[in-house]
N, C-alpha and C positions, 0 to 999 in steps of 0.2 A: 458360491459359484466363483472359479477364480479364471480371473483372464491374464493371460501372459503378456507381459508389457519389453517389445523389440528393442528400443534402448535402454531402458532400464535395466534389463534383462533379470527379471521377475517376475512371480506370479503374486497379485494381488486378488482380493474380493472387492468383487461387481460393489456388490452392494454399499460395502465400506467407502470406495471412491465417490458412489453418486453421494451418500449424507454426507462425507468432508466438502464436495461441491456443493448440496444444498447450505450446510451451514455459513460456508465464507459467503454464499452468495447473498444472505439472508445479514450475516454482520455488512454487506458492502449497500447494502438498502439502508442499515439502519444509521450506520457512522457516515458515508462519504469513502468510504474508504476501500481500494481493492481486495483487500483479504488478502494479501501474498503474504504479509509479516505475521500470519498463522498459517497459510496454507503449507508454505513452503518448509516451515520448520513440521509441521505436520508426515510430510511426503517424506522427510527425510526420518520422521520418527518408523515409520512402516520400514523403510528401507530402500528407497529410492535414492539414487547415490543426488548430492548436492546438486552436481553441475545440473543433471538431467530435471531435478526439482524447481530450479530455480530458471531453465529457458522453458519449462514445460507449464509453469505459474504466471508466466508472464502472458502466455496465450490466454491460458483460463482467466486472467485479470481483464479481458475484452471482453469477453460475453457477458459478467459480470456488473459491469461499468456499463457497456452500453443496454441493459437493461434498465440498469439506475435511474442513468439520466434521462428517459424515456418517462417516466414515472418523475420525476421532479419536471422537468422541461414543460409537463401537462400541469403542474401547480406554480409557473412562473419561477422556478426559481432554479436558474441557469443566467449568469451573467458570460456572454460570450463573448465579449470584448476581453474580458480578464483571459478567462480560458484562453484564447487565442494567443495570447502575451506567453501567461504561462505554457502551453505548448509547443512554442518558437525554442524558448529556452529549453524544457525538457526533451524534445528532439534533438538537438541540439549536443546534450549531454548525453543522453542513452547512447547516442552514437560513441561519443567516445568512452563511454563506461565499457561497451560491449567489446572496443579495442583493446580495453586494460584487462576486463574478463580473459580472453583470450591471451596475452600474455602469460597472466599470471598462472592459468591452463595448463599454459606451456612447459612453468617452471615446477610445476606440481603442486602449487600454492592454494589454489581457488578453493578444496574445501577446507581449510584453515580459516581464509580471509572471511569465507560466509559465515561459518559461524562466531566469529570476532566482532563482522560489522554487525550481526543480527544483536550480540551480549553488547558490544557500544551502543548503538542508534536505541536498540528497542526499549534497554533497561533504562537510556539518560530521558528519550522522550517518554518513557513510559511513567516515570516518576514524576516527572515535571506536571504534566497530565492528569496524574491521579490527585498529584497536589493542589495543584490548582482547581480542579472540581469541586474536589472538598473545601474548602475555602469561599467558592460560590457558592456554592450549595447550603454551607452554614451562614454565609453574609445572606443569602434570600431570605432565610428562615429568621435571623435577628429582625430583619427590616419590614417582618412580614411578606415578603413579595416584593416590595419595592426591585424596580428593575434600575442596574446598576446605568452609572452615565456615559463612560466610556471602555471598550474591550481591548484599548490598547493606549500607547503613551506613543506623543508624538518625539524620536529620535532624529539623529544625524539623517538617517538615512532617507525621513521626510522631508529632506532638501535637495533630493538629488537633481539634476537635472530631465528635461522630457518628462513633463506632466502631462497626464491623459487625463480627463474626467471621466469616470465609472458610474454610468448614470444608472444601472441597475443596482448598482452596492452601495450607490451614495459617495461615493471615494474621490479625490482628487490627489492623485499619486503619482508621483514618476514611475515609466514602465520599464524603468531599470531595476526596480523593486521584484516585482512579481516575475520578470524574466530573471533572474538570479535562484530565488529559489526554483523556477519548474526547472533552471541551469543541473542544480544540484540533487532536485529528488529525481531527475532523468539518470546522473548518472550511479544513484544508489537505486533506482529501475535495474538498471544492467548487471549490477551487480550479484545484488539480493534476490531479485524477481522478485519484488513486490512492485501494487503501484503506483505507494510512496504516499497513499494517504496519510499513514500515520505520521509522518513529519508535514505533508503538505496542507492536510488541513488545520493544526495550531499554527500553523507559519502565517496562513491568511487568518485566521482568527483574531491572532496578537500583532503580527507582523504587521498585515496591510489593514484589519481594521474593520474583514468585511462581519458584516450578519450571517450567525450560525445555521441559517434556514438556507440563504445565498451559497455558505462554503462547501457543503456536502454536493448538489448540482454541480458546479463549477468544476469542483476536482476530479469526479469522475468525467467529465467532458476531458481533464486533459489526461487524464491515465488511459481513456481509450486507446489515441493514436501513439503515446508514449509506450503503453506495452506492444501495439502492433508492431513496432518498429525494432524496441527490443528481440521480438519473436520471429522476426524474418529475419535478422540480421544474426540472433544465435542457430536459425538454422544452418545460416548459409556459409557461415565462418565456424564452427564447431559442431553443429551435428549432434544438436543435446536435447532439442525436442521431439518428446515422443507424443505423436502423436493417438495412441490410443488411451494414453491417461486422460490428454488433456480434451479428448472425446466426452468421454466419462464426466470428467472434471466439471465440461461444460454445460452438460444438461441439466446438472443439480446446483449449477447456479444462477441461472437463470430463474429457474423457478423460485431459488430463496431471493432473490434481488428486488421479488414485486412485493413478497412478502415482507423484506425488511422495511420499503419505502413506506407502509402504511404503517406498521410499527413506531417507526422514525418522526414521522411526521407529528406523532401524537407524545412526545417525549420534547422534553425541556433542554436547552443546551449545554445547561449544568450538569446534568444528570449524563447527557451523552458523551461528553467530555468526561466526567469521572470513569463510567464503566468502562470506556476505550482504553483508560487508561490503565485500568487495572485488568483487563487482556491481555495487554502487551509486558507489562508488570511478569505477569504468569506466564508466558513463551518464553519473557527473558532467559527468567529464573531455570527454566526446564532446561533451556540449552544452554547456560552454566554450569549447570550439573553436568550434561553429557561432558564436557571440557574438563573437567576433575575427576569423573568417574573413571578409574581403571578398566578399557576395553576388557569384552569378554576374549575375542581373539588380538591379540596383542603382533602380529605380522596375519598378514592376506596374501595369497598368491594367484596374479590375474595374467589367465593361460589365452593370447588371444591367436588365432591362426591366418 
């Protein structure tokens, strides 16, 4: 059954959009994570031009998230003080990611740059990632089990000034920390449409220190209002969300986002850290290819009236 989609200006299958939505929905239960650094390279795999993929992913990254967190928030494990920090910053920056979006729109750049930043960001964290899982994962199995003593090394950056204590995480941090990064995954939000899990949650992992049960809650609390923002802001300033995908989009992830959280919850952090990693690994790689492949039409001519 195909529905024709007004910005996009395409006809997709019903069907096909709700299981791409169940799916991301169902990875963002079980990682922490939005789903746009699949989704979006997905949409553009069907044929959904970039821009409209990427302000159309950042809507569907809401419903998805705030399902999540709905389902972790009932097991304790949402620190909202962090959130909140990280929020500030990620608004913050979507905002202006969404200005640089639109620039670079302007100059005819934007689907160049997306899939540039998707083969940077997704392949350097997606390695890093898979590396580091396996590493734990073999250090568990040497030690029998034994659980490791610390998930990060304290750096420069744990002297910064404005220390908050995070009594939910355990942490005693400057909140110049965790506002930097939400700084930064807000403004590859805008960019990418995704909701920046896949950098945001190893950043809190290694970075600030928290517990991998704490980072997954946490970060869909701030991709919520980070995508919202993104998505009102590429309506109103470019005109790239369609809304009858991200219709679609939204019913089939909601329903996978309950289903990933119990998935999740019964899964090791080693283990969830590896396989994230090797997802994003596999999107890299695919949209590297498309970058070398010889188009099948090699000029396009767009007749608008």
């Amino acid at each position: 059954m195909q529905v024709y989609l007004p910005i996009a200006e395409i006809s997709v299958d019903i069907i096909l959009l709700l299981a791409m939505g169940g799916g991301v929905g169902l990875l963002s239960g079980i990682f922490g994570v939005g789903g746009g650094f699949l989704m979006t390279p997905l949409l553009i795999f069907i044929g959904v031009p970039p821009a409209v993929a990427v302000a159309t992913q950042a809507n569907n990254v809401i419903a998805a998230s705030v399902s999540g967190v709905f389902a972790h928030w009932r097991r304790g494990n949402v620190d909202f003080l962090m959130g909140w920090i990280l929020l500030i910053g990620g608004f913050i920056g979507s905002t202006i990611g969404v200005g640089l979006f639109t620039f670079l729109k302007s100059l005819g750049q934007i689907d160049l740059v997306i899939n540039l930043s998707y083969v940077v960001f997704l392949g350097t964290i997606g390695l890093l990632m898979m590396l580091e899982g396996l590493k734990a994962v073999f250090r568990r199995r040497r030690s029998g089990g034994a659980r490791r003593g610390k998930l990060h090394e304290h750096n420069w950056f744990h002297g910064l000034p404005l220390k908050i204590r995070f009594r939910k995480s355990r942490l005693y941090i400057s909140a110049l920390l965790p506002f930097a990064i939400g700084f930064f995954v807000g403004v590859l939000s805008a960019i990418m449409g995704v909701g920046g899990g896949f950098i945001l949650v190893p950043a809190m992992i290694y970075m600030l220190g928290m517990p991998t049960a704490m980072v997954i809650g946490t970060s869909l609390f701030q991709i919520i209002f980070v995508a919202a923002n993104v998505t009102f802001l590429q309506a109103a300033q470019n005109q790239t969300v369609d809304v009858v995908l991200a219709l679609l989009l939204l019913v089939g992830s909601v329903l996978g986002a309950q289903l990933g959280t119990r998935i999740g919850a019964k899964m090791q952090g080693d283990w969830l850290r590896l396989l994230l990693g090797i997802m994003v690994v596999m999107v890299c790689g695919k949209l590297f290819l498309d970058l070398l492949v010889t188009p099948a039409d090699l000029y396009s001519i767009e007749a608008r009236l």
